[in-house]
KEKOL-284060 format. One record per atom (N, C-alpha, C, O): residue number from 1; residue in one letter; z, x, y. Coordinates in steps of 0.2 Angstrom, whole numbers, plus 2048, in hexadecimal, padded with zeros to 3 digits. Layout:
// residues N
NUM,A,Z,X,Y
...
This chain:
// residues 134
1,X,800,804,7FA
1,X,800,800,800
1,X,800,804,806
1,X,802,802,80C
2,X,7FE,80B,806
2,X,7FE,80F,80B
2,X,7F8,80E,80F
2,X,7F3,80B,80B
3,X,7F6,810,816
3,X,7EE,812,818
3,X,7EC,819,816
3,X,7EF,81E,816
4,X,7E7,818,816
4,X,7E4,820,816
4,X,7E2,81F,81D
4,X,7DF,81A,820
5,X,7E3,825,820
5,X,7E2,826,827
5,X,7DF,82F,827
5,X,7E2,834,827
6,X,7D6,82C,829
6,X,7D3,834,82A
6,X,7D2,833,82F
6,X,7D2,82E,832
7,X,7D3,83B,832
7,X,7D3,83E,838
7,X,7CD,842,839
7,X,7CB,847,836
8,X,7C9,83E,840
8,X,7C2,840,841
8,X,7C3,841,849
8,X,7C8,83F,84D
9,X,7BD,845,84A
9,X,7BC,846,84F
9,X,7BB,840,854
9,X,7BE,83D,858
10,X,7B6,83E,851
10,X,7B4,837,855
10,X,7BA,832,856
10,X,7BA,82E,85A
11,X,7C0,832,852
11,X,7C4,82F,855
11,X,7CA,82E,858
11,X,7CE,82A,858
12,X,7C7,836,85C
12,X,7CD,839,860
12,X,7CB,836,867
12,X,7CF,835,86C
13,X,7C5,834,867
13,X,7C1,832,86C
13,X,7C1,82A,86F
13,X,7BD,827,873
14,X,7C6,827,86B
14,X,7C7,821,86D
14,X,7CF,81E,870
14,X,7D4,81F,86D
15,X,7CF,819,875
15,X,7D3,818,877
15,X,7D5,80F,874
15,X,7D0,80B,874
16,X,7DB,80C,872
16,X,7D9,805,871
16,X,7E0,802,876
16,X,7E5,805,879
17,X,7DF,7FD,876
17,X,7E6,7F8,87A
17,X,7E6,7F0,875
17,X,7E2,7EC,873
18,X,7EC,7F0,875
18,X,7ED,7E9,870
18,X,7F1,7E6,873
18,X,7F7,7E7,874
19,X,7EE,7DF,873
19,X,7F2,7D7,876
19,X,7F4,7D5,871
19,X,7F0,7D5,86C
20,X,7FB,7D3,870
20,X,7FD,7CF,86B
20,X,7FF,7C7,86A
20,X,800,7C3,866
21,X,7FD,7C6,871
21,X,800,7C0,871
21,X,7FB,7BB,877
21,X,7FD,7BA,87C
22,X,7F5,7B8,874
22,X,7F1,7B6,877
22,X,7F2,7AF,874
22,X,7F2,7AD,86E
23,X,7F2,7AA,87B
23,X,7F3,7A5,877
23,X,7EB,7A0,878
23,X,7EB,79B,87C
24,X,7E6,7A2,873
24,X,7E0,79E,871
24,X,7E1,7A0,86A
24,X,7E5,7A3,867
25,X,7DA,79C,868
25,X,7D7,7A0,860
25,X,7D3,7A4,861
25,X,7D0,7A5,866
26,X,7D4,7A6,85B
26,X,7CF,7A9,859
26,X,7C8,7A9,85B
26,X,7C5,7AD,85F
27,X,7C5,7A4,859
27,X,7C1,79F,859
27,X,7BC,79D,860
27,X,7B7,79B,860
28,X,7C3,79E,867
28,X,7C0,79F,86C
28,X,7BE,7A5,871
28,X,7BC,7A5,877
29,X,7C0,7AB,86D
29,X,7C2,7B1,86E
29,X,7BA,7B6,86E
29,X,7B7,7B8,872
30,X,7B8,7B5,866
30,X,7B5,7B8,865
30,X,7AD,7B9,866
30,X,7AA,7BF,865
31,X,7AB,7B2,868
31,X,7A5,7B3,86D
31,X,7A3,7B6,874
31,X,79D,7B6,876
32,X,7AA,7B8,878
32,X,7AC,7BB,87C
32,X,7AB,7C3,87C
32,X,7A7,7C6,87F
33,X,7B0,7C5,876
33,X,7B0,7C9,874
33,X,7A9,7CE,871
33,X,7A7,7D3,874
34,X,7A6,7CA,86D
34,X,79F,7CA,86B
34,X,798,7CE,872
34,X,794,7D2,872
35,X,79C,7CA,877
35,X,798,7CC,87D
35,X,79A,7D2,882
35,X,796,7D4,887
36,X,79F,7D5,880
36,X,7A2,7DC,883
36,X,7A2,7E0,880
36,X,7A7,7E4,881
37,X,79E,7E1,879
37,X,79F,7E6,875
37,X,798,7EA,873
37,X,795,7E9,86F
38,X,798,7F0,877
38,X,797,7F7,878
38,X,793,7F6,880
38,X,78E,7FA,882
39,X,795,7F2,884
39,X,795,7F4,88B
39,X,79C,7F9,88E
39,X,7A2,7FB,88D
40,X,797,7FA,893
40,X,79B,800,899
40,X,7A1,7FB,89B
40,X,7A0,7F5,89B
41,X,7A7,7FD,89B
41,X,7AE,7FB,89D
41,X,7AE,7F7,8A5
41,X,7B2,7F2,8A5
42,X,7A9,7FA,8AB
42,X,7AA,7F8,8AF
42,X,7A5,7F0,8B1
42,X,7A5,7EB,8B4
43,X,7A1,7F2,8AB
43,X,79C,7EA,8AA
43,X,79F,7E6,8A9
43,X,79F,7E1,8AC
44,X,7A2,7E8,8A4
44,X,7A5,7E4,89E
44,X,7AC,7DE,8A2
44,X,7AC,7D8,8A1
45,X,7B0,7E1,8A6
45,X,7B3,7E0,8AC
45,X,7B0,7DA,8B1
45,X,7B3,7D4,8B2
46,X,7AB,7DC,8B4
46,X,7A6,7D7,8B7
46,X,7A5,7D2,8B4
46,X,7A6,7CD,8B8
47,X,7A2,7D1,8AE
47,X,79F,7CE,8AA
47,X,7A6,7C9,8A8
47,X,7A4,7C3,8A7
48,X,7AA,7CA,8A8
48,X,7B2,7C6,8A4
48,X,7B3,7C5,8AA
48,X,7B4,7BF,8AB
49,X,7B4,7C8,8B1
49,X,7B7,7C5,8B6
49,X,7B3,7BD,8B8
49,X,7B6,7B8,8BA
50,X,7AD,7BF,8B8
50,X,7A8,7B9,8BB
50,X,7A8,7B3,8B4
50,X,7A5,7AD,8B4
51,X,7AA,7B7,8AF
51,X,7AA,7AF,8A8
51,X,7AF,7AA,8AB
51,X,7B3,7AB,8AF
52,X,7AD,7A2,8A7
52,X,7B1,79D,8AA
52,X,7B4,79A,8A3
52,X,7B5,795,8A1
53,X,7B6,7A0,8A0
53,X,7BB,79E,89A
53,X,7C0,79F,89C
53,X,7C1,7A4,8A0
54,X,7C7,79B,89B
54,X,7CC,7A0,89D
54,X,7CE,7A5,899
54,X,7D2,7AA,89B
55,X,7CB,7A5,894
55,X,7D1,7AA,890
55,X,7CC,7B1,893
55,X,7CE,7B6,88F
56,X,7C7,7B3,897
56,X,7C7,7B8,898
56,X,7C9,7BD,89D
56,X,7C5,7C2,89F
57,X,7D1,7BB,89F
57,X,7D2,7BE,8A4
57,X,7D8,7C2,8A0
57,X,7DB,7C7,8A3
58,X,7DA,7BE,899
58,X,7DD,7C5,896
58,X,7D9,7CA,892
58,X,7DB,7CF,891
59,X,7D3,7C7,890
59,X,7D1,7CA,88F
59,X,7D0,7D3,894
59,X,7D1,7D9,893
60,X,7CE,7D1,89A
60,X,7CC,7D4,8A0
60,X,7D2,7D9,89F
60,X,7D2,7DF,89F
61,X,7D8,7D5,89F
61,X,7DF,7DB,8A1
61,X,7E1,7DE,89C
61,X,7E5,7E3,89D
62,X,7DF,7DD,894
62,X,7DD,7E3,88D
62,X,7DB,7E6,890
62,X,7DF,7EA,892
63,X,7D3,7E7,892
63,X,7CE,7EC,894
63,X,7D1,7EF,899
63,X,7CF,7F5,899
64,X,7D5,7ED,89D
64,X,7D8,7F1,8A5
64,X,7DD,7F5,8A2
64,X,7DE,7FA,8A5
65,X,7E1,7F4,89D
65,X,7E5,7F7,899
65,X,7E3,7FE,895
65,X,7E5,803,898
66,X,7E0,7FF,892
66,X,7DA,802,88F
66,X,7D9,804,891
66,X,7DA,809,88E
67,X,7D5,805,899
67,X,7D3,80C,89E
67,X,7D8,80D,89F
67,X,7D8,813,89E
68,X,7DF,809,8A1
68,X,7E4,80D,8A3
68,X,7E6,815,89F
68,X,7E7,81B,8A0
69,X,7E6,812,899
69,X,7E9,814,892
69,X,7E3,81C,894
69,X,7E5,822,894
70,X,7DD,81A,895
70,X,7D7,81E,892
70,X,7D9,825,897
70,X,7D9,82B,896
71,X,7DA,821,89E
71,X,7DB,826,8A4
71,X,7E1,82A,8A3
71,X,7E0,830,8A3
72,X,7E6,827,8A3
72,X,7EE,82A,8A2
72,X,7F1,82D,8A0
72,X,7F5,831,8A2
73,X,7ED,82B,897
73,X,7F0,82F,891
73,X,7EC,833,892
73,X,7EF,838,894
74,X,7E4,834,891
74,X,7E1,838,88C
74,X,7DC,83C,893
74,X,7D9,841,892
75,X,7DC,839,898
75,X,7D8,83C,89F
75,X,7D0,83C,89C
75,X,7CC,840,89B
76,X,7CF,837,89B
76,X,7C7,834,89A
76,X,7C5,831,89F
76,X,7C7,82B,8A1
77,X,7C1,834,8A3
77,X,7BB,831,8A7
77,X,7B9,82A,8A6
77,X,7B7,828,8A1
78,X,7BA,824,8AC
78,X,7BA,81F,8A9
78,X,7B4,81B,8A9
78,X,7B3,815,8A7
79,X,7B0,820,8AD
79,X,7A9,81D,8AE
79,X,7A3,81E,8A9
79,X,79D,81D,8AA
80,X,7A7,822,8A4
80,X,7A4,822,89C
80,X,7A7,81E,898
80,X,7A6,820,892
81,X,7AA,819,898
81,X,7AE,816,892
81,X,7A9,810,891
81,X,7A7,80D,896
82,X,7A9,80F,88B
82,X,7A7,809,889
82,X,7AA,805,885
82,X,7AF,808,882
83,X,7A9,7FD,882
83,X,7AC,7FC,87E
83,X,7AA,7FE,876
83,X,7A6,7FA,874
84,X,7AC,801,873
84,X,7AB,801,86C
84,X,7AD,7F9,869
84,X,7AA,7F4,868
85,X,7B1,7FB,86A
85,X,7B3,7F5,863
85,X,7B7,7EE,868
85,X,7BB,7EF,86D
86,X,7B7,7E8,867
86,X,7BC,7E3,86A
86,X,7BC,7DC,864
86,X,7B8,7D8,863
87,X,7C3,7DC,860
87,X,7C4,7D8,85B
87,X,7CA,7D5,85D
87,X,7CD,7D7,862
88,X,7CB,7CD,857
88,X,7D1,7CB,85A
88,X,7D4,7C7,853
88,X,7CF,7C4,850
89,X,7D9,7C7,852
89,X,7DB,7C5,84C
89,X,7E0,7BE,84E
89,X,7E0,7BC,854
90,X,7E4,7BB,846
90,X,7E8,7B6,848
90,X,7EF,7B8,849
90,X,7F2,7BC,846
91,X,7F3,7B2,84E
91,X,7F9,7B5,84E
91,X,7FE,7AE,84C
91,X,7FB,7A9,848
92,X,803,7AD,84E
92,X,804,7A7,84A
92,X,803,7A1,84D
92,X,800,7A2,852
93,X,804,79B,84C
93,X,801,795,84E
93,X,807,790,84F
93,X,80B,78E,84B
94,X,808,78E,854
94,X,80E,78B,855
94,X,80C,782,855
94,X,809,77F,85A
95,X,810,77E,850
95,X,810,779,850
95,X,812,774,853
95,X,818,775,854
96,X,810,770,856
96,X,814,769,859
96,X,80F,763,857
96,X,809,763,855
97,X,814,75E,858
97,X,811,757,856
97,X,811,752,85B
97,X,816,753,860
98,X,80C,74C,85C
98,X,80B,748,861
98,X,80B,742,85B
98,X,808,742,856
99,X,80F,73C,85E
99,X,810,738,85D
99,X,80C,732,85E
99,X,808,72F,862
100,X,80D,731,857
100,X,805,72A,857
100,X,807,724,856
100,X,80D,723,858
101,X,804,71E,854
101,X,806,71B,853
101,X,808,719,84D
101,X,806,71B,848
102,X,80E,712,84D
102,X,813,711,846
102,X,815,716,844
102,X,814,718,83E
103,X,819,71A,847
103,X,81E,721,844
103,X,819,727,841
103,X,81C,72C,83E
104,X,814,726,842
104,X,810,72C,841
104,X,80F,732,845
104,X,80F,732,84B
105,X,80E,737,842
105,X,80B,73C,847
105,X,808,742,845
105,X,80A,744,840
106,X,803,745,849
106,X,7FD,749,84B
106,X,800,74F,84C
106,X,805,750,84F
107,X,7FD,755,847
107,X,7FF,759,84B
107,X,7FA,75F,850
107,X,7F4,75F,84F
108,X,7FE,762,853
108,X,7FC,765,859
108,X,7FC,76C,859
108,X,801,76E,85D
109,X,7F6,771,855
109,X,7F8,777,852
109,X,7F6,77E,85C
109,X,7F1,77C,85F
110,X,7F9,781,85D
110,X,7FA,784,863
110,X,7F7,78C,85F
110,X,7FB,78F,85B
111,X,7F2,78F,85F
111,X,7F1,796,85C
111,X,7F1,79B,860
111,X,7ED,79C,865
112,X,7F5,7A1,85D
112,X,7F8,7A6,861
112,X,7EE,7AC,85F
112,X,7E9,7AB,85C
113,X,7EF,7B1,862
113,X,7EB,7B7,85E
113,X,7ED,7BC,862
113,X,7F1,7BC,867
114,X,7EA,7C1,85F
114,X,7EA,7CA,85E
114,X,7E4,7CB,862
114,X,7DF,7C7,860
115,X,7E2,7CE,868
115,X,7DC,7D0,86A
115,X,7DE,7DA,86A
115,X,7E3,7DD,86D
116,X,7DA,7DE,867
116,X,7D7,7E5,869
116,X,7D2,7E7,86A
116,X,7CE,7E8,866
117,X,7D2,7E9,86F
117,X,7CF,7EE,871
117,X,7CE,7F7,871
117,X,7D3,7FB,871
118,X,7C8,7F9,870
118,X,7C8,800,86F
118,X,7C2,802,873
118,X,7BD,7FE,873
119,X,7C3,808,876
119,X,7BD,809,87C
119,X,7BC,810,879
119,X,7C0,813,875
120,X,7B7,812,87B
120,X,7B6,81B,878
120,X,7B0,81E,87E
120,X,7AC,81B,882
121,X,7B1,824,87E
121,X,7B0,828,884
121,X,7A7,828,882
121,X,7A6,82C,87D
122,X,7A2,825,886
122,X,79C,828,885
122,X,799,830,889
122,X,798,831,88F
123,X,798,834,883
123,X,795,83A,885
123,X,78D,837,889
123,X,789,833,889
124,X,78E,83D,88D
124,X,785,83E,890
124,X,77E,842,88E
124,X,77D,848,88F
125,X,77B,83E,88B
125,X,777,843,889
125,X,774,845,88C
125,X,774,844,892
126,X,76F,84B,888
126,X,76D,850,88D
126,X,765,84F,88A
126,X,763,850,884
127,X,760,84E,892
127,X,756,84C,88E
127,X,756,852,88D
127,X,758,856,890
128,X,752,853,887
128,X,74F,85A,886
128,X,747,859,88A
128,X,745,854,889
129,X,745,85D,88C
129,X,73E,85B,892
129,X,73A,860,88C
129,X,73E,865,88A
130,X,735,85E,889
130,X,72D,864,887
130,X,72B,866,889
130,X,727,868,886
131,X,72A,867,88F
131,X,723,868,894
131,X,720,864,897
131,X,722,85E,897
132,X,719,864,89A
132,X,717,862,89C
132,X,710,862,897
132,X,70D,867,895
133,X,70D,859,895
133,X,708,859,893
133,X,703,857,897
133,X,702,852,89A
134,X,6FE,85B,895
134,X,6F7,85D,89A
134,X,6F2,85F,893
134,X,6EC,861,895
């Protein structure tokens, strides 16, 4: 029941930030999510600022987290980061009931989730020029 955890180069190169306590599904999350994943950080921002979901203004403050992280801890250039990766799991689901009629009742499921984010530093490549064809 242990992880095996390898240790690579490429994955020294990533920063993540984890929301624990989002209150959507899943279900509303991840078309969102879908949509910021391997944009530039600062796009990605815009694009979530200007959405008319609510849930992407936490989404937005993951991602603002994340640079923070990316800047602070590891001094990553933030004008290279992108999103690698953006996933969101379940977290628990809290019950209540609404009252129907003749003593019945409906219930009323509230779902929590998990949002992560991980951004990674994009390198610049460099054009190799041939010459000139003539």
């Amino acid at each position: 029941m242990s992880k095996n955890i390898s240790k690579s180069t490429e994955n020294k190169k990533t920063v993540r930030s984890i929301n624990k306590n989002i209150r959507s599904s899943t279900r509303k999350l991840k078309p969102i999510l879908k949509s910021i994943v391997g944009k530039k950080v600062d796009i990605a921002i815009r694009d979530l600022t200007f959405s008319d979901k609510r849930i992407s203004n936490d989404i937005k403050k993951t991602i603002s987290s994340a640079v923070a992280n990316a800047e602070n801890n590891f001094q990553y250039d933030i004008d290279n980061l992108i999103v690698k990766e953006a996933y969101c799991g379940k977290q628990i689901i809290m019950k209540r009931f609404r009252a129907r009629a003749k003593g019945r009742a409906a219930p009323i499921l509230k779902p929590y989730s998990n949002l992560t984010i991980i951004l990674s530093e994009k390198k610049k490549e460099k054009v190799v020029k041939h010459g000139s064809k003539s």
